[in-house]
N, C-alpha and C positions, 0 to 999 in steps of 0.2 A: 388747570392747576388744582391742585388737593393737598390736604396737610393729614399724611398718613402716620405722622403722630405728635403728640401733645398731652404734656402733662400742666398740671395749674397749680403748683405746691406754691412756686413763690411768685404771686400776682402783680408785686410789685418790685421788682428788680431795680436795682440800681442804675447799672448798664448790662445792655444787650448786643452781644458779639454774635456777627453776623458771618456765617462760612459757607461758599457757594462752590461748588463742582460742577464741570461741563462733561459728564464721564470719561474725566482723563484722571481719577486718583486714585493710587495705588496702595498710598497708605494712607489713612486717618488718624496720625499721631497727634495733633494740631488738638483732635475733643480731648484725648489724653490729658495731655499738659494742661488745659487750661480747666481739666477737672484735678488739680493736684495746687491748690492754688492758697493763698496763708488766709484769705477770707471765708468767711462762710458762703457756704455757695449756693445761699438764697438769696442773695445780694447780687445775682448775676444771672443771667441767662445764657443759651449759646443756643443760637438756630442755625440748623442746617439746607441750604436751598441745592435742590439738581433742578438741573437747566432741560434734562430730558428725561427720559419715564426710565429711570436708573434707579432701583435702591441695593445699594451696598451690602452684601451679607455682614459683612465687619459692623458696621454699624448696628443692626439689629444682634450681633453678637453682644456687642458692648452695654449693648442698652439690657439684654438679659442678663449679663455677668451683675453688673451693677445694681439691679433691682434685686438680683436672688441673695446680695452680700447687706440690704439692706443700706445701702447708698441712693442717692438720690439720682436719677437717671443722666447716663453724661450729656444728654442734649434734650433742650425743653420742645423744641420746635422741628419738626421734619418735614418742610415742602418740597412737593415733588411737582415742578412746571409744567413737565409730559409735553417738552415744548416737539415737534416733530425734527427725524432723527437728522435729518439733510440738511438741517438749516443751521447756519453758525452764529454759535453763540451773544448772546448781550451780555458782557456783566453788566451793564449800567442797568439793565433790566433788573437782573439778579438785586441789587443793590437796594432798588427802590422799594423791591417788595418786601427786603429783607427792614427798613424803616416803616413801611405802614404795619408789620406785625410786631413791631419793638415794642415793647412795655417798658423799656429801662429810658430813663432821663438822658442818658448821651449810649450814644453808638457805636461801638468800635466795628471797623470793615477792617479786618485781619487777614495776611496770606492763609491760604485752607493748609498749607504744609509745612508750616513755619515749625520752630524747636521754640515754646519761650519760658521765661521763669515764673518761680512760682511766686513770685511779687508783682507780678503783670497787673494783677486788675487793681493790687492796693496803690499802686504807683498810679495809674489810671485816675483813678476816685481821688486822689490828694492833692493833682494837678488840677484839674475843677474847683475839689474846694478853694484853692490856693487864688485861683482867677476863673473868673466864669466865661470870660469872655476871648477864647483861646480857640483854635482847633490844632490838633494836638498829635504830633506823629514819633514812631520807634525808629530807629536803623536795624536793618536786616543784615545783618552778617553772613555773604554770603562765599560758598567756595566750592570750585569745580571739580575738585579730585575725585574723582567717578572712584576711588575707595570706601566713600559712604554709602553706594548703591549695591544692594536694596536694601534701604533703609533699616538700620538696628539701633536708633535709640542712641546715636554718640554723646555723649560729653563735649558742652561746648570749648574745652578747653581742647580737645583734637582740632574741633573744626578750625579754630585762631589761627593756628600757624600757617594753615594753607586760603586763610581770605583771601578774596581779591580786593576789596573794601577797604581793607585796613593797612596800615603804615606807622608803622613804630608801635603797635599796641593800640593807636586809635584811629576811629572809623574816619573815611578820607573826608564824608560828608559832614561831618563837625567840625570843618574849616572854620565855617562864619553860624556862630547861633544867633546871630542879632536881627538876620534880615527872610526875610518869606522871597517867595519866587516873582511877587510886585517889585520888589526891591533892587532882586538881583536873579533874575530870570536862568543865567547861565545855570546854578543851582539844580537845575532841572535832570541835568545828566551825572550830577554825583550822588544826587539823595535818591532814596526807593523810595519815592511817594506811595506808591504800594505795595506796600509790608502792612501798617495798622496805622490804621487812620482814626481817628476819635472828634466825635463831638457829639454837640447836644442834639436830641432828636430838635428840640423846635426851633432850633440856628437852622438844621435840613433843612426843614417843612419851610422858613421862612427864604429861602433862594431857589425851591421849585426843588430841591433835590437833583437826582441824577439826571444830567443832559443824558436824554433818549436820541437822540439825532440817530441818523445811521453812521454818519463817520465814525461810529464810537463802536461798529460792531467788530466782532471781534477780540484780538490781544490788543491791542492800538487802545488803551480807556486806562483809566484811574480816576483817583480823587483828586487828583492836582487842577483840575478843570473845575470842580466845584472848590477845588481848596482858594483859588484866586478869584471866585465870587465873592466866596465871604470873607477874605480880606477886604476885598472893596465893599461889604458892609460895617469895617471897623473891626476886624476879629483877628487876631493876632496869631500868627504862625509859631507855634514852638514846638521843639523836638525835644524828646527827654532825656536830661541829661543822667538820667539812673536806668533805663530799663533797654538791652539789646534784643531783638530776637536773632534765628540764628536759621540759616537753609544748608540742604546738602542736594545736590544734583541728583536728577532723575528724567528719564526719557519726557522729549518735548518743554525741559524748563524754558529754554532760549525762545519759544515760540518761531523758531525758522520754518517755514513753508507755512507758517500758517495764515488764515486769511486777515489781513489789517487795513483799517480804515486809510485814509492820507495820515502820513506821518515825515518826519524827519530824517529820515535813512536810521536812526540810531533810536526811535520806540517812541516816538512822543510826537502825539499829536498835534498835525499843524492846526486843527479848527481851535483844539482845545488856546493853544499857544497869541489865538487874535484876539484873546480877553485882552490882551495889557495893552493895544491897541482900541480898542472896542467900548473897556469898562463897559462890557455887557455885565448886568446882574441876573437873572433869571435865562434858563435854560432855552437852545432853541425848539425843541421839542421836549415839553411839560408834562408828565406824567399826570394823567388827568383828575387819579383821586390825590395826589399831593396837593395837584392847584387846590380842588376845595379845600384842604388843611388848609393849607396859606391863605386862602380870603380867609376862612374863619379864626384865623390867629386873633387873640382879644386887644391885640395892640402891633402898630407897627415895627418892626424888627429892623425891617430894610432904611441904612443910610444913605444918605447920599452925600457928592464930594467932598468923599476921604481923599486926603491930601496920598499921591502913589511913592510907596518908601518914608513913611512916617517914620518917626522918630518914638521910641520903645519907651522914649522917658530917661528918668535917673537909675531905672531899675537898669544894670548890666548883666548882659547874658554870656558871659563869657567859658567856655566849655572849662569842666575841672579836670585838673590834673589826675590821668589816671595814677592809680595805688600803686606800690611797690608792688613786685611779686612775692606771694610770703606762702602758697603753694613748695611743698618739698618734692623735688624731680625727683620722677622714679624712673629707671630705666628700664625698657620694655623687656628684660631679663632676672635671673632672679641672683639677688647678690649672695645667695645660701649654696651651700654644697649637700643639702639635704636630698634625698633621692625622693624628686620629683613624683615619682613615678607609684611609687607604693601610697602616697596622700592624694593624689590624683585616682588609684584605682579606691579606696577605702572612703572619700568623697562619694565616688561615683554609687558603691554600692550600698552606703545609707541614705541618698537620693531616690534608687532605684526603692527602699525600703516604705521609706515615707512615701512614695509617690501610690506605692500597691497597698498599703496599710490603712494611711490615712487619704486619701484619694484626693492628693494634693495636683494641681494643674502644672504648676512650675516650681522650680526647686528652693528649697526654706533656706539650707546651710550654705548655699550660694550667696544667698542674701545677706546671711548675719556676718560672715566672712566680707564680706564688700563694704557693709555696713562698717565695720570694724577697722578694717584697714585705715578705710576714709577717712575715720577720725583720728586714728594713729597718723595719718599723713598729716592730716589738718595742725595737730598737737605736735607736730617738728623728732618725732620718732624717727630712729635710724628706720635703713633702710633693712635689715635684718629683722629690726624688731616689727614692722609693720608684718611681716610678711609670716612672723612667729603667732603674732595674736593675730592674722587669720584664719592658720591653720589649729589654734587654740580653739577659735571658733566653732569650728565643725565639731570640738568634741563634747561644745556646750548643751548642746543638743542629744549626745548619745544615751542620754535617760530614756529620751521618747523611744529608741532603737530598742533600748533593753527591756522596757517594761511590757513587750511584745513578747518576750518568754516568759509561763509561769512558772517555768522553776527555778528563774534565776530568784534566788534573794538577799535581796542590798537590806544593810542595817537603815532601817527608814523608808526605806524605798530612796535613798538619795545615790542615786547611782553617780552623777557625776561627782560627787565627795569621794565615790569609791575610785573611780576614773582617776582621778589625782592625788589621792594620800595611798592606796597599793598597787595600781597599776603602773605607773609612771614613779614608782617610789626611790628608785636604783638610778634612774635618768637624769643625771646633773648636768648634761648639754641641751641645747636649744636643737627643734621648738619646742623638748619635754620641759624645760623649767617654768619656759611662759604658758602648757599646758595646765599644770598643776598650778600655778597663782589662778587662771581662768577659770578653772572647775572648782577650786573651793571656796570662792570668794563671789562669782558675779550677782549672785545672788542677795548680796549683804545690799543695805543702805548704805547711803552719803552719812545721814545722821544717826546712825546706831540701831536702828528700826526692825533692822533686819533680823534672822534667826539667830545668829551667832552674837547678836550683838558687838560687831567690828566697824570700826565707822571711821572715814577723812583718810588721812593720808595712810592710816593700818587696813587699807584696803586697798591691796598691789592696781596700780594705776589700767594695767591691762585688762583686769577684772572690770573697773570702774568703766572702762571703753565699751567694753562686750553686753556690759548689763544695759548701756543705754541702744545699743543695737538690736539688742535680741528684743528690747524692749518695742523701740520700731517697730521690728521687722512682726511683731506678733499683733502689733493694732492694725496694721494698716494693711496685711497683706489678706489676697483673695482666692485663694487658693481651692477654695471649697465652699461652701454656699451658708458657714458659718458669716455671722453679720460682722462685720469690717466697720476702723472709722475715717471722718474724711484726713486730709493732711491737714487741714483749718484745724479741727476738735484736735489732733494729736500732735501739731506743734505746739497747740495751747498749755496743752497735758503736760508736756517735757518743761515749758513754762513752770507751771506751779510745781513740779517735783524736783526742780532744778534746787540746790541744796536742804532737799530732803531724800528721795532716790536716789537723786544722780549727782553728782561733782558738777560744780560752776564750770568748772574749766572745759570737762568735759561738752556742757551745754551749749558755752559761747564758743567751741568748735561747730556742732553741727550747725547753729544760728548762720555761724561762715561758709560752711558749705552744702545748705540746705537745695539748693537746687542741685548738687551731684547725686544725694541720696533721693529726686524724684528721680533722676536718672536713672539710678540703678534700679528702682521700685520698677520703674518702665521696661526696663532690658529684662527684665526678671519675668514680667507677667506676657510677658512677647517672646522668651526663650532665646533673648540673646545674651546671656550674661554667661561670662564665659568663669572658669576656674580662676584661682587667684587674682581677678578682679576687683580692685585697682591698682594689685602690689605693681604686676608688670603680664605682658599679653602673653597669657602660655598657648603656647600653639604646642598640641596635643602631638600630632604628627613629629615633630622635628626631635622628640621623646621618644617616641618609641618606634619609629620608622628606620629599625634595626634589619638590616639583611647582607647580605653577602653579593656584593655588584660584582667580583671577578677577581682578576688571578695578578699581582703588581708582582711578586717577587719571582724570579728565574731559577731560585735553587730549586734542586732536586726533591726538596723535598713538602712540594707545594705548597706556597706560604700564603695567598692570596688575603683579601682585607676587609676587615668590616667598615661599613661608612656609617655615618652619623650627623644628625647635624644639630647643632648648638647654636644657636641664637644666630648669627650672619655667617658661622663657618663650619663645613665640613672637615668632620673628625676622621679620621682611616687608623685603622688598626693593621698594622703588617705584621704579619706573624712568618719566622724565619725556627723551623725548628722547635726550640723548646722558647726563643726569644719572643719578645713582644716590642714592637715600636710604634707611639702614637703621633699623628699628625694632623696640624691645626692650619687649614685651606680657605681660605675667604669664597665664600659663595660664589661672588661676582671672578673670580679668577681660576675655577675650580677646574682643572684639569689636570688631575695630578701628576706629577712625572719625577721621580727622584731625583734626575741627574741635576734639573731644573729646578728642585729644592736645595739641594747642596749647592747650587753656583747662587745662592740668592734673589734667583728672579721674585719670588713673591716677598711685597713688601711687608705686609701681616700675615705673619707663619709663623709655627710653632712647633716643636719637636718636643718629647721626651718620653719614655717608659713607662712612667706614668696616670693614665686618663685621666685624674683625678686634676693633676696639671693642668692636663690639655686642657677639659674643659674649665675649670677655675680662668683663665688664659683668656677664653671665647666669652667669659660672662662680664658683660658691663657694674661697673660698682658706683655709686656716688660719694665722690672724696670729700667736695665740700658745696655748700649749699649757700648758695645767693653771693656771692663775694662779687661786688659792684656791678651787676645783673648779672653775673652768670653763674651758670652750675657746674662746675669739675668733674668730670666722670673719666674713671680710670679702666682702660681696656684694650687689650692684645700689648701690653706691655709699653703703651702710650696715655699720656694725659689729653684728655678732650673736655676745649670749655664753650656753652654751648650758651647762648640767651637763656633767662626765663621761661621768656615766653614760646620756644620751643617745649612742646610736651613731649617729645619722642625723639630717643637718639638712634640714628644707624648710620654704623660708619658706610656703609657705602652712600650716603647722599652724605658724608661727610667730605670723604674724599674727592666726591663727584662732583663735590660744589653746587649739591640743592637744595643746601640750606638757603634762606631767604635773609635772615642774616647773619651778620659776621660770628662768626667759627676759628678756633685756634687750638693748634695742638703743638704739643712738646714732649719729648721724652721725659725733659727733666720739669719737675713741679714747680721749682722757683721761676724757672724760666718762665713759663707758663703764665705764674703770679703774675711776674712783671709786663707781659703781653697785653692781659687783662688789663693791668693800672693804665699802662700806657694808652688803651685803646679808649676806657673814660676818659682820661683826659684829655684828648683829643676832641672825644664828642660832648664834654665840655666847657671846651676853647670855641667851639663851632656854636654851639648853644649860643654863648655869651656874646660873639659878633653878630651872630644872627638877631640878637633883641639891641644890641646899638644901633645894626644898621637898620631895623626896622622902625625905631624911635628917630634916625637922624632923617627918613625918609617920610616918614608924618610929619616933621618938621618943616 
């Protein structure tokens, strides 16, 4: 074993997160996230263990990206085991050594490729304070849609809809929060006991740490075998009722063919399982330098007969009701009939600018544009208008673009003031209105402060959105080997400028959806963030993937068809002579054939002269938002109501029936309405017999 790196900035850490790899990982997203965190991040540590003589290029990228931005290194600890290559792994090994180099007071043991928020380690640290005598776990939310493979960075709000975990919005395993696996053993097959596991280092030290046995070699091991030691020294099982993490599949998650110890046919080991039989306390195989820690502990730790399923007290632990959805549905289309196509190349080529000029690594106006949105979304903005002050966005920026010619000259050098009071000056349609509020105003203060002296609500609210974005997106991002700061130092920042720069309201948006803007910080600095991200998912291709596929009409005077396609349907252009006729074809039924358009066979189709039509026709819109969980979305000449908690609409899993839950659609909107009402009421007649009969059955 060797530790080929180690820095000592923060000697005394609070808690120390511990992330072990068998060289099966593919991505290191995991040091990521949990360096974007609302603590200061010398309060924390994070070591990294490989099990065999494996060091990750990513890793040593990340650790020089960080050091040259004048960030603190994303990982304090790098042990490499150099265990030989044939032999299969130990975590419990991993584990143990990852607690004798701990310097933090409690320990977190974390999946190595979890997604989690940037409230992880403050959540963490408040549960200790709260009770010392806990050990302490997260639920993993996880889901198999091999759509998130290779890994780019999702938004936990995609991964939701397709859990396998979760049921009505909450995780299956927060059935019962009152009882540990003493209690009620079944628990064992709905919670992840390994996802992150926390507690104190000298609670460890004091039950011998990780059973080493061999039955533990392998995937077959967790913390649930030391988690029901120290129960049976008195220490109380809780899971957190605020912080989720979140996985997406990747080759070998399920561990099938891999080598495991004795287990249960379903992942859980039978040795581990004869503690509640046993009330064994300390390991069958002890880790030798732990034992010395444990004799030397200055006082005994270890209880003896604790009563098995104690009773928690007066204190009730009962799960809280999760939140309304208060998220605005965007539909993965764009509700605008602006030509895509021209903001998408004029993006692309000020990207291309700044990337050769100022020798940026990943894209700025990506950023501020996503930035922007998100809080346009957060703040309950149409769908229009989110998607206005995106593209307002990029033009915040084009000073930097201009000031790259010397003979351009702007009165002031204030190009984007010129951007918006004569460029755009004749432009009374969107997204030129919401450009020019953006370019001459972002600039200004909340309090008057600013150049113009314009302040509070005389300062167009799209402005106010964009100033706290670009404000972001210019502290925190790393682009170039200029010094960065952490997300700790620049949440605090937004703090105190909070009705001074920036608008409250504005503020107590991002505060609400601070872990989607790590998100994007992440998809950014990894090159997955796409254009108009988070308005709705433009797929570049289905734009401009314009060509001539062949010949539909039989006149004489070869009429043949351009195709296209718009969001779920294929567009055809038939041209007959000097005529034009457009047609609107659902993907999943696409084989065009006229005669079989005129007799009706397709049930969403669309005809007329048009395009402009067609595709308006093919674009999903959001009619109304939250009306008794659902969202209305209007599309191919149908009303569609869809849950909340669904983030993505398409009709073909609508029609297909893969929504997971209930879906309703109507021509007519009232109708509709009333589908909806009817359907709460229903699932609150069922609510209401469901707590009678479960009060007349405690009875």
């Amino acid at each position: 074993m060797n530790i080929v790196y180690e820095n000592h900035i923060n000697p005394n850490p609070h808690i120390s997160f511990i992330l072990m790899d068998w060289g099966c990982r593919e991505s290191f997203h995991t040091i990521e996230y949990l360096n974007n965190q609302t603590v200061p991040r010398d309060s924390y540590e994070i070591i990294w263990i490989e099990y065999y003589n494996r060091k990750p290029t990513r890793i040593k990228d990340l650790i020089d990206r960080y050091e040259k931005c004048g960030l603190e290194s994303p990982i304090n600890t790098w042990i490499v085991m150099a265990r030989p290559k044939g032999e299969v792994f130990r975590k419990h090994w991993i584990n143990n050594i990852g607690i004798l180099h701990a310097k933090g007071k409690i320990v977190c043991f974390i999946d190595s490729d979890a997604i989690t928020n940037p409230t992880l380690v403050d959540t963490i640290a408040r549960e200790f304070e709260n009770n010392r005598d806990i050990i302490l776990y997260s639920e993993e939310i996880r889901t198999a849609d091999k759509a998130f493979y290779p890994f780019g960075y999702p938004n936990p709000k995609e991964i939701i809809p397709t859990a396998v975990n979760m049921k009505n919005g909450v995780p299956v395993a927060m059935r019962n929060f009152s009882s540990g696996l003493l209690a009620d053993p079944s628990l064992i097959h709905c919670r992840n006991y390994g996802a992150c596991f926390s507690a104190r280092k000298e609670d460890l030290i004091s039950i011998g740490g990780w059973d080493e046995h061999e039955d533990y070699t392998g995937y077959i091991a967790g913390p649930y075998e030391m988690s029901m030691r120290m129960e049976l020294t008195g220490k109380q099982e809780v899971w957190s009722h605020f912080e989720l993490l979140y996985h997406v599949p990747h080759p070998g998650n399920s561990g099938i063919d891999n080598y495991s110890g004795p287990h249960d046919g379903k992942g859980v080991s039978t040795t581990a399982m004869k503690i509640l039989e046993t009330k064994r306390l300390l390991p069958l195989v002890e880790n030798k330098e732990i034992k010395a820690l444990r004799l030397n502990l200055p006082e005994a730790v270890l209880v003896e007969g604790i009563k098995i399923g104690r009773n928690v007290g007066d204190q009730e632990l009962a799960p809280t009701t999760p939140e309304k959805a208060t998220d605005v549905y965007l539909p993965p289309a764009s509700a605008t009939n602006w030509d895509k196509k021209s903001f998408y190349m004029l993006a692309r080529f000020y990207d291309e600018i700044e990337a050769n000029f100022f020798n940026y690594r990943y894209s700025r106006i990506y950023a501020i544009g996503a930035y922007a949105a998100l809080l346009a979304k957060k703040m309950g903005l149409s769908q229009d208008k989110i998607e206005a002050i995106y593209i307002a966005s990029l033009f915040c920026d084009v000073g930097n673009i201009m000031k790259l010619s010397e003979s351009y000259n702007g009165a002031n050098n204030d190009y984007n003031a010129i951007i918006g009071n004569s460029f755009f000056s004749t432009w009374e349609s969107e997204p030129f209105v919401t450009i020019k509020k953006v370019c001459n105003m972002y600039r200004e203060h909340y309090d008057g402060s600013g150049k113009l002296a314009v302040k509070s609500s005389f300062i167009p609210l799209e402005a106010r959105i964009v100033a706290l974005a670009h404000y972001f997106d210019d502290q925190i991002n790393m682009r170039n080997d200029s010094k960065a700061i952490s997300l700790h130092e620049l949440y605090d920042s937004i703090m105190q400028k909070s009705g001074k720069e920036f608008d409250p309201n504005v503020v107590d948006a991002f505060i609400d959806c601070l872990s989607d803007f790590v998100c994007i910080n992440l998809k950014n600095q990894n090159n997955a963030l796409e254009f108009m991200y988070p308005c709705y998912n433009f797929d570049e291709k289905s734009i401009f993937d314009q060509r001539t596929v062949g010949n539909i009409s039989s006149s004489e005077e070869g009429g043949g068809f351009i195709k296209e396609t718009c969001n779920e349907f294929n567009i055809y252009g038939v041209r007959c002579g000097n005529n034009e006729q457009y047609y609107a074809i659902p993907v999943w039924d696409d084989d065009l054939n006229l005669t079989d358009f005129y007799n009706n066979k397709y049930q969403f189709s669309y005809a007329s002269n048009r395009l402009a039509d067609v595709q308006q026709f093919a674009i999903p819109q959001l009619i109304l938002q939250n009306i008794y969980g659902y969202n209305v979305i209007y599309c191919a000449g149908q009303y569609f109501a869809l849950k909340c908690v669904e983030v993505e609409f398409k009709m073909e899993r609508f029609i297909k029936g893969n929504y997971t839950t209930p879906c309703y659609i109507d021509k007519n909107f009232e109708r509709l309405k009333k589908k909806i009402f009817v359907a709460k009421l229903k699932e609150f007649v069922q609510g209401f017999y469901k707590k009678i009969a479960s009060k007349f059955l405690r009875r």
